[in-house]
C-alpha positions in Angstrom: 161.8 99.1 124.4 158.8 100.5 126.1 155.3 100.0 124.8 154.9 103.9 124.3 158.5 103.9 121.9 157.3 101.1 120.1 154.2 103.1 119.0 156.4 106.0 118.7 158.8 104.7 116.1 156.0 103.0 114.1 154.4 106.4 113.8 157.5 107.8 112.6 157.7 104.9 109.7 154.2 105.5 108.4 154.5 109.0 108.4 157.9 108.5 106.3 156.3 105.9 104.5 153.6 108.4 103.7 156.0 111.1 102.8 158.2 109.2 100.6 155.5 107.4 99.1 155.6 107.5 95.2 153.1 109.7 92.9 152.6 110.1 89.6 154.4 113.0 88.4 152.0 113.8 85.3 149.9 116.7 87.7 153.1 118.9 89.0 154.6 118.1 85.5 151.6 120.2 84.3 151.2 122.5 87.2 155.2 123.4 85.7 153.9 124.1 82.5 151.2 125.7 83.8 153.2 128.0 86.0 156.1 129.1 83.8 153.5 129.9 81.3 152.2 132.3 83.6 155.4 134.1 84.7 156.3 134.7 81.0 152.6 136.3 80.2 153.1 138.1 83.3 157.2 139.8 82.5 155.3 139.9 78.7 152.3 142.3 80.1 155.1 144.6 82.7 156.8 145.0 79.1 154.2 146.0 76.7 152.1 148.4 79.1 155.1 150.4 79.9 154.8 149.4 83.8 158.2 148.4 84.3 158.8 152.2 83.3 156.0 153.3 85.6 156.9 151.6 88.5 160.8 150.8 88.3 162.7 153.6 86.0 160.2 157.0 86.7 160.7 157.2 90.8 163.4 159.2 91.6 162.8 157.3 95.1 162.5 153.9 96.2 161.0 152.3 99.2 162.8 149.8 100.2 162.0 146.6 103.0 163.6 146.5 106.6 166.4 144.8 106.1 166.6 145.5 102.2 167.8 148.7 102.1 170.8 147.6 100.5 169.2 146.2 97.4 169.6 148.7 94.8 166.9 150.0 91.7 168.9 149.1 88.4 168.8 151.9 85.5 166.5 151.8 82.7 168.3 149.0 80.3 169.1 146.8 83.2 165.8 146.9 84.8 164.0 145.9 81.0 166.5 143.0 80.9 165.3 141.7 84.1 162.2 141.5 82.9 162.9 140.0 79.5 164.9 137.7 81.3 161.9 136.4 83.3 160.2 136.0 80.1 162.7 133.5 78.8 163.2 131.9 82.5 159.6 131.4 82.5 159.5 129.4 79.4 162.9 127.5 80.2 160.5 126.5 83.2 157.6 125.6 81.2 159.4 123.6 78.7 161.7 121.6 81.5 165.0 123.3 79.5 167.9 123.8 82.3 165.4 123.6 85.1 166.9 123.8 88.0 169.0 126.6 87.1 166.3 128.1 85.2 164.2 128.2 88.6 167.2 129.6 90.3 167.2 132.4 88.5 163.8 132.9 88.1 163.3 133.1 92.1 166.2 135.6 92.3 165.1 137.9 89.7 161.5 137.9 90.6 162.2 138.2 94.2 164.5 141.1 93.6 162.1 142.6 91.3 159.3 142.6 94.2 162.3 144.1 96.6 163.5 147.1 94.4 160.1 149.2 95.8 157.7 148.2 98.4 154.7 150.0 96.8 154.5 147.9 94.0 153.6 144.3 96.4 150.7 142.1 96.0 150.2 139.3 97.6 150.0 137.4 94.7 153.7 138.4 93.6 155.0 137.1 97.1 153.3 133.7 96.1 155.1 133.7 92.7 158.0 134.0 94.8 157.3 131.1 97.2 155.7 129.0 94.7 159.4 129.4 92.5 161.4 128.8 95.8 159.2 125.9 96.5 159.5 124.0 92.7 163.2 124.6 92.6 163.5 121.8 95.5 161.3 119.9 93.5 162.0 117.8 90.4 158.5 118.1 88.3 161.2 118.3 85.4 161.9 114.6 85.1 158.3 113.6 82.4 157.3 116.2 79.8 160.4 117.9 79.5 163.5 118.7 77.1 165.8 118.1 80.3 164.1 114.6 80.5 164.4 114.1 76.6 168.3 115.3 76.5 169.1 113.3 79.6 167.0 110.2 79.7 168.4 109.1 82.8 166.4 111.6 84.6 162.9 110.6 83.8 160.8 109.3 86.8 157.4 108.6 86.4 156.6 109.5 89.7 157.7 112.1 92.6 157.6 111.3 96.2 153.9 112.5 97.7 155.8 115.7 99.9 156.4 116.8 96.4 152.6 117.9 95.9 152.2 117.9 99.7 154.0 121.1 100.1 152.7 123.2 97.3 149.0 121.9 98.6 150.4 123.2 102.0 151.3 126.9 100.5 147.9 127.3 98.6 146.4 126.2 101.9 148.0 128.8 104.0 146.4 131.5 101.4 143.0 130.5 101.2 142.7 129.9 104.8 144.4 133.3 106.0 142.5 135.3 103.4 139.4 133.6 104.9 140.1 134.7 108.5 141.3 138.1 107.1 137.6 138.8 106.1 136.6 138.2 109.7 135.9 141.3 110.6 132.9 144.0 111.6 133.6 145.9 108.4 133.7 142.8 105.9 130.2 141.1 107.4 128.1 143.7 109.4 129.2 146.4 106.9 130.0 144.6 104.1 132.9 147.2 103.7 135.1 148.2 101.7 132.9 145.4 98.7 130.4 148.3 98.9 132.4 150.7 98.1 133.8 148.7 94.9 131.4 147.8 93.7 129.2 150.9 93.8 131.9 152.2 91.5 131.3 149.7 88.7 127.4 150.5 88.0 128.9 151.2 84.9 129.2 147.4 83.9 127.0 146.1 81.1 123.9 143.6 82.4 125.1 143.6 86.3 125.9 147.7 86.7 122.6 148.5 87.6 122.6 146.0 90.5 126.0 146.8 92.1 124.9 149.3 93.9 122.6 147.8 95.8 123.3 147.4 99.4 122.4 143.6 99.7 124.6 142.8 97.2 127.7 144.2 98.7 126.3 141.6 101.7 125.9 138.6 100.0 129.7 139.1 97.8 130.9 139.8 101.4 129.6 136.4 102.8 130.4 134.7 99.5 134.0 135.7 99.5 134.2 134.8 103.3 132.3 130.9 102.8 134.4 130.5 99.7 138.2 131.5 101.2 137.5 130.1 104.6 135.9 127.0 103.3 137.2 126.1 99.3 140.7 124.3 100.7 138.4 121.5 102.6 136.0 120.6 99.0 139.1 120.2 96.7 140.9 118.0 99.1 137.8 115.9 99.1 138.1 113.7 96.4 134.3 113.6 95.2 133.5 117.1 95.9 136.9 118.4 93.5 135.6 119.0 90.5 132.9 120.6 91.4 135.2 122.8 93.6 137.0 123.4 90.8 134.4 124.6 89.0 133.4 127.1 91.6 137.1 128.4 92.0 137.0 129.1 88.0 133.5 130.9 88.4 134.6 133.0 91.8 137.8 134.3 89.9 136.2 134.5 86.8 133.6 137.2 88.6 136.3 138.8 90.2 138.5 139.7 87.2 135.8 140.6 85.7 134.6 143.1 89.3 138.0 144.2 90.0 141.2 146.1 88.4 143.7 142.4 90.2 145.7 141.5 87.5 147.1 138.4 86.8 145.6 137.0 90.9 142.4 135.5 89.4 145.4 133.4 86.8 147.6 132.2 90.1 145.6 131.2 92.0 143.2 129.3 89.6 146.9 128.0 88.5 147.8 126.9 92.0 144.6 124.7 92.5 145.1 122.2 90.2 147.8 120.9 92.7 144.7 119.6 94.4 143.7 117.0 92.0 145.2 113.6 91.7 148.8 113.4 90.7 147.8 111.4 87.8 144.7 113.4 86.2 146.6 114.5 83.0 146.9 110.9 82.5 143.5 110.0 82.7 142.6 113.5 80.8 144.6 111.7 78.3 143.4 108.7 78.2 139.5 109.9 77.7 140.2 112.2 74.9 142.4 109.4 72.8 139.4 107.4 73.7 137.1 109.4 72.2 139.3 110.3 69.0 139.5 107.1 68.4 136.7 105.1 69.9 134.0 106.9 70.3 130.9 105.7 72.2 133.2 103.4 74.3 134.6 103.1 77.8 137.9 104.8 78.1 140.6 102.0 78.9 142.5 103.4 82.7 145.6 104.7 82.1 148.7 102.4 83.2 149.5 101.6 86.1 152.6 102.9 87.2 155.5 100.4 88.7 156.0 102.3 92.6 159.9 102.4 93.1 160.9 100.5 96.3 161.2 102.7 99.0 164.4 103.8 100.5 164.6 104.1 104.3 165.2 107.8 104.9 168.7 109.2 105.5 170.1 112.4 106.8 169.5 114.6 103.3 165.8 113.5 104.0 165.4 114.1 107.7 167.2 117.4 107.1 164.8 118.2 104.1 162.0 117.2 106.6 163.3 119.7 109.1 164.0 122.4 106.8 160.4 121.9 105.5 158.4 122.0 109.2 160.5 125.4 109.6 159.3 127.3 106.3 155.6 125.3 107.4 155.9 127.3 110.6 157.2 130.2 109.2 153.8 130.7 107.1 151.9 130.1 110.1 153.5 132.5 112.1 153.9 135.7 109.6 150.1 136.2 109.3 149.8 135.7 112.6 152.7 137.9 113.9 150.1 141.0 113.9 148.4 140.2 116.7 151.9 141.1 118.8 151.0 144.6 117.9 147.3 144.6 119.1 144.9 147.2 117.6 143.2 147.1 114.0 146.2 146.0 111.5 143.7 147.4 108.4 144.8 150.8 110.3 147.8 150.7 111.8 149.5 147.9 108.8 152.3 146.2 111.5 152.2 142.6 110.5 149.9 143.7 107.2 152.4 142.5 104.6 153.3 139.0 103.9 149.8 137.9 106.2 147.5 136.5 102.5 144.8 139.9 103.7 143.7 139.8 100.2 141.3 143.0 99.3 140.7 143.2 102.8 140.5 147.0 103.1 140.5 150.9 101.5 142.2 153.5 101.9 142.8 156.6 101.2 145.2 159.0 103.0 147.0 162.4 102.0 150.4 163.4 104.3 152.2 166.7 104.1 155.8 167.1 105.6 156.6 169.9 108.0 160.2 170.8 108.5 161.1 172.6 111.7 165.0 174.0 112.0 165.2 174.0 116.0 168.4 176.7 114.8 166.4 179.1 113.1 162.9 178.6 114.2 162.4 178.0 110.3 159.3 176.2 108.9 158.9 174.2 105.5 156.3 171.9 104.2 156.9 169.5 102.0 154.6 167.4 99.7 155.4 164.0 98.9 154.8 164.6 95.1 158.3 166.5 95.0 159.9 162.8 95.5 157.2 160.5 94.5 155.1 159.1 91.9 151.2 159.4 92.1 151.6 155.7 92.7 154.0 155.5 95.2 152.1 158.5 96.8 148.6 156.9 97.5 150.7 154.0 98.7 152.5 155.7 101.0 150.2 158.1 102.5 148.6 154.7 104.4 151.6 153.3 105.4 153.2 154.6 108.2 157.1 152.7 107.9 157.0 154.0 104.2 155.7 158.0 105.4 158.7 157.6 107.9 161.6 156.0 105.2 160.3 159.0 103.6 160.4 161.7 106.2 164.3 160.4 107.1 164.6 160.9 103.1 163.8 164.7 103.1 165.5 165.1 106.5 168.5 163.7 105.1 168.2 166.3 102.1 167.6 169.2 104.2 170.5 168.8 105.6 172.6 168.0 103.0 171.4 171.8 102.0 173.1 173.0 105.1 169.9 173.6 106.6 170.1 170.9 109.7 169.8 169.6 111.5 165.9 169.5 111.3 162.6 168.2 112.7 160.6 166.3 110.1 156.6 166.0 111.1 154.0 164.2 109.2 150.5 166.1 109.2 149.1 162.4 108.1 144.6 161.7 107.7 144.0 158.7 106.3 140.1 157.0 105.6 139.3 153.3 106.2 136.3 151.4 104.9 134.5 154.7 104.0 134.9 156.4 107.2 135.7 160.1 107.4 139.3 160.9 107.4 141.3 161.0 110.9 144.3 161.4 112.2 146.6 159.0 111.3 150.1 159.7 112.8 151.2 161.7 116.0 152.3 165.2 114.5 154.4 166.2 117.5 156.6 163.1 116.6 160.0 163.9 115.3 160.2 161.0 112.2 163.8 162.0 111.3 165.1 160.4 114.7 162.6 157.6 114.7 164.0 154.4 113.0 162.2 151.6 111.4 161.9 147.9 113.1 159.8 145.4 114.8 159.2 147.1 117.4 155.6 148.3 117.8 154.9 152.2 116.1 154.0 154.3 119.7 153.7 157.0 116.8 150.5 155.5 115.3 147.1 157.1 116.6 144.3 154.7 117.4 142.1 153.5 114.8 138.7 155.3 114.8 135.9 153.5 116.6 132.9 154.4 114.4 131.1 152.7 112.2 132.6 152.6 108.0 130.0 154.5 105.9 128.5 154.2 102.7 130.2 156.3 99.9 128.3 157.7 96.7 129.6 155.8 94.1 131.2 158.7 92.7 133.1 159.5 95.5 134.2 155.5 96.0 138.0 154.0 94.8 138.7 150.5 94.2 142.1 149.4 94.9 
């Protein structure tokens, strides 16, 4: 054996020896609690402000993902289910009742839920999904949970280190993407599209009168930019955590408070605690008993945990490994796949979903269809609002695969009429970051014999060159 081998496999057994190496499971115990907690209050709030109605049961049309079409939108009653049912999963997860089957499910339904319609994603539902797929291949049900307490066999006090590894790895990927999303012209010369949301909440007690104010749209543009591109690097430092901590509570707090994002500010405040030290509910533990019950005194350290010998890796593990490296690459590579297309993706959206651009842009677009019979010389313009909800409208009008899913749609009506074969033609504007509204789509394009794929949209117009500008606040819209 050469020199170069011999340094080759002994790499290979520390990085095994790091991977396998045994953690308290107390912190990804909690971060379960902590999570199916949060799936439940979030099935809970779809529930009792009539969204799942809004979004699921109302459209008469859905947009569905490439590839997805086949996925169907379930009637009323089943659709409700589906929701209550991710009520109950979510608590089954929080408890550790069934948990491996109770995460099965819970990834399927919420997964399916976020493919019924492609207007209703947020980035921080495709997280839910991950973060569900992720914790179903790992057993933070063996301490704190009914599963452990019916079946004592189960209980470890600790979890290999990939365990929190991986889930550090996906709330990594986020941060870090969301920080380099924010590097842009608009987001720090223009501090676009903060100032156009924030000009829109002068109505705010204490802070409204200030919103407006050009400087401050600057410094909440560099803020948000420092803290994405920067907040992953403080909490893995083991010093500076807390403190990060503290500053990822405060920066979510502020934007709740700022912005209509819904349950975001909860995940992702969620998802950091898999930063800390896999035993800090211990130690938590261990200072508040202390000061129950001795106050004034030092806390005694929590016990040290007995490490299990460890195991020299077989296939399951090197397959796990590989399986693991391929999903790692897989979030590296879908942000990045954008950049295939060229151009400005805030205009043209190829690559945009699934790429962690949180609040990276605005909006606004309005489409009307024209109808051409080539037969008849017959002309027909049709607005969206006949198929779609307000909702689904605004979504639609920026996205170009959704404005041609739905051109196909009405050609496939049309002719269904006996009235084809037809032309379909979007007369698409569309405004980004404040700037006047320009032409979005190529009007002399046929959409009802385009189809939907990777390939790049020749149909797309080039983003507009100038400069966002500043809206009156009573002209602006958040998103």
């Amino acid at each position: 054996m050469t020199e170069q081998e011999a340094r080759g496999r002994r790499g290979v057994s520390r990085l095994w020896e790091r991977l396998l190496a045994p953690r308290d499971i107390a912190a990804l115990a909690i971060f379960r609690i902590a999570f199916g907690l949060m799936v439940s209050v979030s099935a809970a709030r779809f529930l009792a402000y009539g969204w799942v109605d809004e979004f699921f049961v109302r459209p008469s049309f859905h947009f569905t993902y490439w590839g997805f079409g086949w996925v169907p939108a379930l009637s009323a009653p089943w659709i409700h289910a589906i929701f209550a049912a991710l009520g109950v999963l979510g608590l089954c997860v929080a408890v550790g009742l069934y948990y491996r089957v109770a995460l099965a499910l819970l990834f399927v339904t919420f997964t399916y839920v976020q493919l019924v319609d492609v207007t209703t994603y947020l980035n921080h539902y495709y997280l839910v999904s991950l973060l569900a797929g992720l914790l179903s291949f790992i057993p933070a049900h063996r301490a704190f949970s009914v599963d452990a307490w019916r079946r004592p066999e189960l209980r470890r006090d600790t979890l290999p280190a990939w365990c929190t590894y991986l889930l550090r790895f996906q709330v990594a990927v986020v941060y870090v993407f969301a920080g380099l999303a924010k590097l842009t012209k608009d987001w720090l010369l223009h501090a676009q599209p903060l100032n156009i949301w924030l000009s829109a909440r002068t109505d705010l007690p204490l802070v409204g009168p200030i919103l407006d104010q050009r400087w401050v749209a600057y410094a909440a543009a560099w803020a948000g930019f420092l803290f994405d591109t920067t907040i992953v690097a403080f909490l893995l430092t083991r010093r500076l955590r807390p403190l990060a901590y503290a500053v990822v509570l405060g920066f979510h707090v502020a934007t709740s408070a700022l912005f209509p994002i819904g349950m975001f500010p909860v995940i992702m405040v969620t998802a950091a605690l898999v930063f800390f030290e896999p035993s800090w509910p211990r130690r938590l533990a261990a200072r508040l008993r202390s000061l129950l019950k001795q106050e004034g005194r030092r806390p005694e350290p929590p016990a040290t945990l007995a490490a299990p010998a460890l195991a020299p890796p077989g296939w399951k593990a090197r397959l796990a490994l590989g399986v693991a490296v391929i999903y790692g690459g897989l979030q590296l590579l879908l942000p990045l796949r954008t950049h295939l297309y060229g151009g400005n993706v805030l205009w043209h959206e190829q690559g945009m979903r699934f790429s962690w651009r949180v609040m990276a842009r605005e909006k606004n677009g309005s489409v009307t269809f024209v109808v051409r019979s080539p037969a008849t010389g017959r002309e027909w313009h049709v607005p969206p609002r006949q198929y779609l909800t307000p909702i689904q409208e605004r979504e639609m009008s920026v996205q170009p695969d959704l404005i041609l899913q739905l051109a196909r749609r009405i050609a496939r009506d049309f002719e269904a009429q006996g009235k084809g074969p037809v032309e379909v033609h979007a007369d698409a504007r569309v405004s980004l970051n404040g700037r006047p509204a320009a032409a979005f789509l190529d009007p002399e394009v046929d959409l009802a014999r385009e189809v939907d794929g990777l390939a790049p949209k020749v149909w797309i117009r080039p983003s507009p060159d100038s400069p966002p500008a500043r809206l009156r606040p009573a002209l602006a819209r958040g998103r």
